[in-house]
C-alpha positions in Angstrom: 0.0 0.0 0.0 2.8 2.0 0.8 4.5 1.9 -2.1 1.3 2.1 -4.2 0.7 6.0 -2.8 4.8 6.7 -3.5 4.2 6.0 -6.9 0.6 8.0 -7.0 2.5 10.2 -5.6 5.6 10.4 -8.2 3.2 10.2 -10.9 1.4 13.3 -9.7 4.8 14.4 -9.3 6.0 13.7 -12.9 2.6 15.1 -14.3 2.8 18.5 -13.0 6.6 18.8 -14.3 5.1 17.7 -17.7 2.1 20.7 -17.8 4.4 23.4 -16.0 5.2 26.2 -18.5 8.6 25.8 -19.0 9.0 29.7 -19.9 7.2 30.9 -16.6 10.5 31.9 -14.8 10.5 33.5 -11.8 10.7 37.2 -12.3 10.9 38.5 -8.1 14.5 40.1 -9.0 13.6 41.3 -12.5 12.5 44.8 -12.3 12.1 47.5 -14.9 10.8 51.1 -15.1 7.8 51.1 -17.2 4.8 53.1 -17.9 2.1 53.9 -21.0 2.2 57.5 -21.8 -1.2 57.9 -22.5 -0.3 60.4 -24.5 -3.5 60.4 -27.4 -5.5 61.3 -24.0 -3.5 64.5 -23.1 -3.7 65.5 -26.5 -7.5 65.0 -27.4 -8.4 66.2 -24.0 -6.6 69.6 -25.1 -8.3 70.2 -28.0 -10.1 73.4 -26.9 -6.9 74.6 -26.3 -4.1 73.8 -28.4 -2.5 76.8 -29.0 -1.9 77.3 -25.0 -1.6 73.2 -24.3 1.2 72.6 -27.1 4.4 74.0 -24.9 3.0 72.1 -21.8 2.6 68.6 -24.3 6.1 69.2 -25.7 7.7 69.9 -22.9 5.7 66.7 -21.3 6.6 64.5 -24.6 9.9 66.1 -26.5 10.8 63.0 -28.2 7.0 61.1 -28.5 5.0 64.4 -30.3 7.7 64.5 -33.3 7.4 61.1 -33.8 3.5 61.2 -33.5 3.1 63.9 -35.6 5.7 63.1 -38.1 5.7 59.4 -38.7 2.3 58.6 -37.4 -0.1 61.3 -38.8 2.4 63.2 -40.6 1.6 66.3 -40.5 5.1 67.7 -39.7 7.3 69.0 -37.1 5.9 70.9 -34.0 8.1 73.8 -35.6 7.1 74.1 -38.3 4.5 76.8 -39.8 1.1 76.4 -39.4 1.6 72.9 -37.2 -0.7 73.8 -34.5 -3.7 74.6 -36.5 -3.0 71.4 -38.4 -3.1 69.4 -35.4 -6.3 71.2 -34.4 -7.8 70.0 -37.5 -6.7 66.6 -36.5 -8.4 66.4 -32.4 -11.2 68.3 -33.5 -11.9 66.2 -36.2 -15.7 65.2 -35.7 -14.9 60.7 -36.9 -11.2 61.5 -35.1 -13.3 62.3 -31.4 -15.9 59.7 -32.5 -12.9 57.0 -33.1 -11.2 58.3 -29.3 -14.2 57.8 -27.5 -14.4 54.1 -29.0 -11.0 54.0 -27.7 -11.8 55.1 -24.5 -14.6 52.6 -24.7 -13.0 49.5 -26.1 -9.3 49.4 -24.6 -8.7 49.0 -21.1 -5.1 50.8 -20.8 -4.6 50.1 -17.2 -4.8 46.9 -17.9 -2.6 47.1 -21.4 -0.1 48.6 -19.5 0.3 45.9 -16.8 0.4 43.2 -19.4 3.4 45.4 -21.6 4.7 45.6 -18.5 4.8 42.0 -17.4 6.0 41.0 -21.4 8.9 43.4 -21.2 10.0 42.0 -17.8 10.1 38.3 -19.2 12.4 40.3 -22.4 14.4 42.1 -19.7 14.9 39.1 -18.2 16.6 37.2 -20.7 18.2 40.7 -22.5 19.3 42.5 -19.4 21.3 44.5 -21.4 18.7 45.3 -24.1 16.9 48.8 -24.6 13.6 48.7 -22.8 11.3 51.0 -25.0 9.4 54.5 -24.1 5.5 53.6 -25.5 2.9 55.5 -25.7 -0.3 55.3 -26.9 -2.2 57.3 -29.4 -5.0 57.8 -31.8 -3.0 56.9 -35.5 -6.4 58.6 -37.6 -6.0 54.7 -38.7 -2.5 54.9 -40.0 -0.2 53.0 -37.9 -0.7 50.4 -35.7 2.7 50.5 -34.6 5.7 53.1 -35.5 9.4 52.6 -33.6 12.5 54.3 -32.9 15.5 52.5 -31.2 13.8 53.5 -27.7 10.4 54.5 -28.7 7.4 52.8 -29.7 3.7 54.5 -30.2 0.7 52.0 -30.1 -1.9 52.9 -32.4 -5.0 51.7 -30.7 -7.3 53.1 -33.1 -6.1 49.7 -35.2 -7.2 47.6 -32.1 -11.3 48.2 -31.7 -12.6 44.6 -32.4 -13.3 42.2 -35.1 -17.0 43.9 -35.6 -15.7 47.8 -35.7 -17.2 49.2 -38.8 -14.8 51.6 -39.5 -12.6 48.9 -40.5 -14.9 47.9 -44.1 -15.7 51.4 -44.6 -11.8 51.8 -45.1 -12.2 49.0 -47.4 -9.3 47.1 -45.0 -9.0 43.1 -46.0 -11.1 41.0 -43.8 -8.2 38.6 -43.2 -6.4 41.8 -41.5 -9.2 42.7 -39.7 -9.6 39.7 -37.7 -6.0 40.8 -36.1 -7.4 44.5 -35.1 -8.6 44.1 -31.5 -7.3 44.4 -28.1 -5.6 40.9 -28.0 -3.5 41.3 -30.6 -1.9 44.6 -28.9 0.6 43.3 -26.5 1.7 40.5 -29.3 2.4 42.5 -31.7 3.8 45.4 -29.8 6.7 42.5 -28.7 6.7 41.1 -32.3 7.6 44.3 -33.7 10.4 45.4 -30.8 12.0 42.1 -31.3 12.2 42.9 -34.6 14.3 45.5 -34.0 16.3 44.3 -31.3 17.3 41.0 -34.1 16.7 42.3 -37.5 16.5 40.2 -40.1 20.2 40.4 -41.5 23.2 38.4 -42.2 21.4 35.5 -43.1 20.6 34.1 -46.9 18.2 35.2 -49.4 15.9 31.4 -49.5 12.7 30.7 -48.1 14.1 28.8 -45.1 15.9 31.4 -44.0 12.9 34.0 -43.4 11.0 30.5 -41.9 13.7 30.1 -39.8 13.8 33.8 -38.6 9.6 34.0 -38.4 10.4 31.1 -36.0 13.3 32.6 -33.7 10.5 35.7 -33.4 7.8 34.0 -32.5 9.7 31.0 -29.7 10.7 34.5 -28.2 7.4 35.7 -28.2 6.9 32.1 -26.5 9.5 33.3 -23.6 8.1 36.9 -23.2 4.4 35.9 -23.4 4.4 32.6 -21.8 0.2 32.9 -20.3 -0.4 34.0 -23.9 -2.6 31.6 -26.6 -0.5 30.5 -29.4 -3.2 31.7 -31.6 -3.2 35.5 -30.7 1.6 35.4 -30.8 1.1 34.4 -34.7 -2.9 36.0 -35.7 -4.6 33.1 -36.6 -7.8 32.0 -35.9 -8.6 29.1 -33.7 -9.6 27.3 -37.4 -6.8 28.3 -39.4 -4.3 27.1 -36.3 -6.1 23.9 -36.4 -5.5 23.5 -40.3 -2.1 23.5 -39.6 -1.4 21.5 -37.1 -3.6 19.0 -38.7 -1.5 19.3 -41.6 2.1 20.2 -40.4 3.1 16.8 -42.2 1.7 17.8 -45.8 2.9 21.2 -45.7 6.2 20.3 -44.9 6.0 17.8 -47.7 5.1 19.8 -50.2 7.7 22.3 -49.7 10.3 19.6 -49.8 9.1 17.8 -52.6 8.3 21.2 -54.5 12.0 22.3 -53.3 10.7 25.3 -52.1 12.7 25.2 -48.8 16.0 26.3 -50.5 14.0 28.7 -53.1 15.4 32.4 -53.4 12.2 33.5 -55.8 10.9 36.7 -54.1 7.5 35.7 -55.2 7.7 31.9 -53.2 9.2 33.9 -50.2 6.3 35.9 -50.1 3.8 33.0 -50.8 4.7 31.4 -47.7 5.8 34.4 -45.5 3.7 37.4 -45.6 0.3 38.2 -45.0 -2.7 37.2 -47.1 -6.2 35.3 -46.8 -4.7 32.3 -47.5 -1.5 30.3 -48.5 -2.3 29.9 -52.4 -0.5 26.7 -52.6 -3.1 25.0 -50.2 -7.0 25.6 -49.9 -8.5 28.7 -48.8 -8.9 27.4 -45.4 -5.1 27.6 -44.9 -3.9 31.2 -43.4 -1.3 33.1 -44.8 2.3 32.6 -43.3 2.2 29.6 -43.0 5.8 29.1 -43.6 5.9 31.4 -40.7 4.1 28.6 -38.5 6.4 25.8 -39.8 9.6 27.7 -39.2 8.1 28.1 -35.6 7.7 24.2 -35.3 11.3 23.7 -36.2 12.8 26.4 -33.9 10.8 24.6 -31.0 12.0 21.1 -31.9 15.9 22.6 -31.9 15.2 24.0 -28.5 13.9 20.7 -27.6 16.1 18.8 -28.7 19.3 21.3 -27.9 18.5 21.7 -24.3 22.1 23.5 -23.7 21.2 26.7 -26.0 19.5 29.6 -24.1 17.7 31.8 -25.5 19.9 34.7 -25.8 22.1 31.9 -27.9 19.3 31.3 -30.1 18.9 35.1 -31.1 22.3 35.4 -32.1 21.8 32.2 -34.3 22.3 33.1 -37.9 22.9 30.1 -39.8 19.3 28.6 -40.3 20.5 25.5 -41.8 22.0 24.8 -39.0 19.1 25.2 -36.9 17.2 23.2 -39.3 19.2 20.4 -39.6 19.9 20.4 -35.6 16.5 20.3 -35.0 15.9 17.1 -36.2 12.3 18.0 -36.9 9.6 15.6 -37.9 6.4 16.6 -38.4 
């Protein structure tokens, strides 16, 4: 009996090892100074008074309102002539105050900012060393949904209002991007994009395998920064088109073998496989788009798997994506 309830007990044991997210590290002595400027709020809540309020919101935001108003809505420099009454145009706007109160409405920034917060521990974690970025958050007037510096990232949440918004199909916006643009994809993105720029894509070869190979790197990191997050909302598909290919990971990765696409340098099969559309055209339209994207994700995971020595950090500085492919030892 005894040795009946130790081996209950070890099984329990070996059971909860087996479930525990491997990339939920303790972060007690990982600590970062973060905050979301909520920076679209000060400026539509000075609408009525620009002209007075624009010293106060540069000297508040001297490197986020050039970048707003230059990258994001582009309308210029804050010194330049007739800026102000521009930007009036913009926050009086009748659809612009119509679109912030939706914001107000939709997004929960509190909450955004605890979960950015949380994600760019878990990055500071393994890149202690690594920029953390100043973000803010703004109304784009549907222009960006994310614009970057090397320490600054804006958040247009304006991209974000839900599935059903119907700005979006007035703007005549695909439906295939439209089922990214609400408040789950935020955080996702916002890391995607940052560790973008923290590991550009350079150095490495011009073939198919080596953008799949890179997609994948991106998104096993977005595994370690987001570990609670669905693997769903990290790449933007549906729960349907995830299905399709995990149902089919072993046909896909035939057919690109036997179609030697892996090694292709074509632009056009690069972008078949890698880069957003309603559908990879080499399978049915129930595929999603990138789904070379997805594979290359598969085989980073089964080279962390089955290359338990390499740390993260060691896998971002990996550049040779044969040799991550052929260390992998994937099977599908």
């Amino acid at each position: 009996m005894k040795k009946l309830f130790l081996l209950l007990v070890c099984a329990l044991f070996v059971l909860a090892a087996c479930q525990r997210n491997p990339f939920k590290v303790d972060l007690s002595d990982t600590h970062i100074n973060f905050k979301l400027h909520r920076f679209g709020n000060d400026l539509f809540a000075s609408r009525d008074s620009l002209q007075k309020a624009l010293p106060e919101l540069q000297k508040k935001y001297p490197s986020i309102l050039p970048l707003f108003s230059s990258e994001v809505i582009r309308i210029g420099f804050p010194e330049d002539s007739g800026f102000t009454d521009i930007l009036s145009s913009f926050v009086n706007d009748s659809l612009m105050l119509e679109v912030n109160n939706q914001i107000n409405t939709q997004i929960d920034q509190q909450q955004l900012e605890e979960q950015l917060t949380e994600a760019f521990r878990y990055f500071h974690y393994y890149f202690p060393e690594k920029t953390i970025p100043e973000v803010f958050s703004c109304n784009s007037g549907f222009n960006q949904s994310i614009v970057m510096t090397d320490s600054l990232m804006g958040i247009g949440l304006d991209k974000y209002l839900g599935v059903d918004c119907d700005y979006y199909p007035r703007l005549g916006i695909p439906q295939y991007l439209q089922q990214n643009m609400h408040p789950g994809r935020i955080v996702p993105e916002a890391l995607y994009a940052w560790c973008m720029t923290q590991f550009p894509f350079d150095g490495y070869g011009p073939q198919l395998i080596d953008r799949m190979i890179y997609e994948g790197q991106l998104l096993y990191l977005l595994d370690a920064v987001l570990p609670d997050c669905p693997d769903s909302l990290k790449i933007g598909f549906s729960q349907k088109q995830l299905a399709f290919c995990k149902d089919r990971e072993n046909a896909i990765w035939t057919y690109l073998a036997e179609h030697r696409m892996l090694f292709s340098n074509e632009r056009m099969d690069i972008i078949r496989y890698t880069d957003d559309a309603p559908y990879t055209s080499s399978f049915t339209t129930d595929s999603p788009g990138r789904t070379g994207c997805w594979l290359g994700w598969q085989i980073v995971k089964a080279y962390m798997k089955n290359n338990p020595g390499v740390s993260i950090p060691q896998l971002m500085q990996e550049k040779d994506s044969k040799k991550i492919l052929n260390f992998s030892a994937y099977q599908p």
